[in-house]
LUMZADREN-70840 format. One record per residue (C-alpha): residue in three letters; x, z, y. Coordinates in steps of 0.02 Angstrom, whole numbers, plus 32768, in hexadecimal, padded with zeros to 4 digits. Layout:
<pts>
   voti     c1     c3     c2
    ALA      X      Z      Y
...
</pts>
This chain:
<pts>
   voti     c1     c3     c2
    UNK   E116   3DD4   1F68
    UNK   E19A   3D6B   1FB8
    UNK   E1E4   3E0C   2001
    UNK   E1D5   3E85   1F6B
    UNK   E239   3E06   1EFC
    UNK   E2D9   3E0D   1F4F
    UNK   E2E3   3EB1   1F8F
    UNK   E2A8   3EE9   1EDB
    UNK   E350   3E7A   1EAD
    UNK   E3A5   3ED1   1F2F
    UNK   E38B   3F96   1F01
    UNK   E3B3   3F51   1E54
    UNK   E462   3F18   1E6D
    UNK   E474   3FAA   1EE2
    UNK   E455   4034   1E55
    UNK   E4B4   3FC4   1DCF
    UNK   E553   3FB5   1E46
    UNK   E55B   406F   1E6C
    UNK   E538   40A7   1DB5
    UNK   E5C5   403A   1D80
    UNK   E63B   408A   1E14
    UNK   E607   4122   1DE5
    UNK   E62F   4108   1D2C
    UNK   E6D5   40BA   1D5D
    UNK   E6CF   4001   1D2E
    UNK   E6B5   3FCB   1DF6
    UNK   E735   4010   1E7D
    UNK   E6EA   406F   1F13
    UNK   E71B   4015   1FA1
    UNK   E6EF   3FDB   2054
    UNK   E686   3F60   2013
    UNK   E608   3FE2   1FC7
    UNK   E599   400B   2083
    UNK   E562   3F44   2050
    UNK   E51D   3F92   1FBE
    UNK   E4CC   4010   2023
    UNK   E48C   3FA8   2093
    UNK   E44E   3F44   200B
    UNK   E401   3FD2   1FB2
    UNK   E3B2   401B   2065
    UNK   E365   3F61   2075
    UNK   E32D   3F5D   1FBB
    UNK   E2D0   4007   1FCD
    UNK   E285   3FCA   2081
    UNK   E235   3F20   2052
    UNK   E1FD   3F76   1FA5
    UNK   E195   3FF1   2013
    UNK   E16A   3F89   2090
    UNK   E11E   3F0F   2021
    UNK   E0BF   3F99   1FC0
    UNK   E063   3FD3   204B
    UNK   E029   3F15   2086
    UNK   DFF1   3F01   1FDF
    UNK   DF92   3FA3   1FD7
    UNK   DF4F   3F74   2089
    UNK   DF24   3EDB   2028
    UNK   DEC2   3F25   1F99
    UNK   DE5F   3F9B   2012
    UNK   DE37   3F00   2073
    UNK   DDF4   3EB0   1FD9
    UNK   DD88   3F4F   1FB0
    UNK   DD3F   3F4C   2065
    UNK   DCFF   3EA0   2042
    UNK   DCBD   3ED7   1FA5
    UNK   DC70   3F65   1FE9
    UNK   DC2C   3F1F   207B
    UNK   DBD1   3E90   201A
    UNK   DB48   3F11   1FD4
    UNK   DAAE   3F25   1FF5
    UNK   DAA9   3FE6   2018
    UNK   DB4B   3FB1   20A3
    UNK   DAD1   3F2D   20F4
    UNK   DA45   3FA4   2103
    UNK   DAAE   401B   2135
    UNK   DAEB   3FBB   21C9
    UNK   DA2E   3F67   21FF
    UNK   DA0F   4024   2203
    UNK   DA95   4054   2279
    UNK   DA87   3FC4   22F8
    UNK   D9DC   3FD7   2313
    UNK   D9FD   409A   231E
    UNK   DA85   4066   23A2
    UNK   DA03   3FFA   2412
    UNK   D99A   4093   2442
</pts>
């Protein structure tokens, strides 16, 4: 969360700035590969963070999972299979 934030911020002011340059109210100038940049590290950290967080979730659903009884049974089952 403390990455999405920003670089959500970031590919914010990155499509705002180059909507108003293309509707003529901003310049273009040199200064616009910062907004670039900005947008490339916006869209980045937005992914980035997506994908920990879904790592995150499917973490969470192993747990759940793996608390069951049908998972425990399943497992007593297999170790035993794998001593013979």
């Amino acid at each position: 969360m403390a990455v999405a934030i920003p670089c959500t911020v970031l590919f914010i002011i990155g499509v705002l700035v180059l909507g108003f340059t293309a509707r003529g109210y901003i310049a273009w100038s040199d200064f616009h590969s910062f907004v670039f940049l900005g947008f490339a590290a916006g869209i980045f950290g937005f992914v980035y963070s997506a994908g920990v967080m879904e790592a995150y979730e499917l973490l969470v659903e192993n747990e759940q999972y793996s608390s069951r009884i049908f998972f425990r049974i399943k497992r007593k089952i297999k170790e035993k299979l794998d001593r013979i």
